[in-house]
N, C-alpha and C positions, 0 to 999 in steps of 0.2 A: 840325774846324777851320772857322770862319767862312769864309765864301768875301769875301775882299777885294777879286776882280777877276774878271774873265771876257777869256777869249783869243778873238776873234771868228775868222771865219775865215780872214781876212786874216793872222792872227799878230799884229793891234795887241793890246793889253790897255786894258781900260775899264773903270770900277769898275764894283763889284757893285750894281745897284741893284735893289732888291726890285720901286719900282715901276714897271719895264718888263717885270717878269714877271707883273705884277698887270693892266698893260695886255694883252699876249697871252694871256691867258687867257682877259680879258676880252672879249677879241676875239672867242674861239672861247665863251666862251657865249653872245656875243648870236647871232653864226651858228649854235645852237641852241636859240634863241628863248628864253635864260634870263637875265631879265633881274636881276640881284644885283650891285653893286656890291662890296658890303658880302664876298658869296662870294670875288670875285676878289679882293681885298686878304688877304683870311684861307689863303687856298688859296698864296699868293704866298708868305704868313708859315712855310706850311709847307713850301713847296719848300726855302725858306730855312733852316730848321729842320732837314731833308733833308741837304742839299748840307755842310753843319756836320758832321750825324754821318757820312757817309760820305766827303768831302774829305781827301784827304791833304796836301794844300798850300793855300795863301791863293786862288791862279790855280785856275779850274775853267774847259776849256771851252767853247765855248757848246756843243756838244752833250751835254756833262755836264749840263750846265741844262735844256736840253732834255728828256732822258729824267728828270730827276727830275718835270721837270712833268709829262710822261706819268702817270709812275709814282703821283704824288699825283693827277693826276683818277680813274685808273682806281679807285685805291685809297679813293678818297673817293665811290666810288662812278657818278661822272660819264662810264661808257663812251663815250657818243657824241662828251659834248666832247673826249677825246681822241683819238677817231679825224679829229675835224673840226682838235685842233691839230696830228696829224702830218701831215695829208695837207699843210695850210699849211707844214707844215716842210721838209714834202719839197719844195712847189715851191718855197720860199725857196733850196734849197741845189741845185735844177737851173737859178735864175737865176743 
């Protein structure tokens, strides 16, 4: 199922937007020196892509988005940028 919204961790609900997953990604490949646009938007398509086949409701939240982007760098190959967006995730969620 299409992901239509994301549960932050507040409990607010915000729509699904592909490109703030295209932004954080893209975070975490220039913090490893890789510079691709073009990567983070395609990588974003596929989280999206992701989140659909394994979503059981419209709402997913944001740490379901979270690990699916995990799970698409590692799987795309991208080790390090994933260790570079969790360690970011982690201190997002001990601020």
């Amino acid at each position: 199922m299409k992901p239509m919204a994301v549960i932050k961790r507040d409990g607010k609900a915000v729509p699904f937007e592909a490109v703030r997953i295209a932004g954080a990604i893209s975070r975490a490949l220039h913090a490893e020196r890789v510079r691709d646009e073009g990567l983070a938007q395609e990588l974003a398509r596929v989280v999206e892509e992701h989140l659909a086949r394994v979503a059981e409701r419209p709402e997913v939240g944001l740490e379901e988005v979270q690990d699916a982007v995990v799970h698409v760098l590692q799987e795309s190959g991208h080790y390090e940028v994933a260790i570079t967006y969790a360690r970011y995730r982690d201190a997002r969620e001990r601020a």
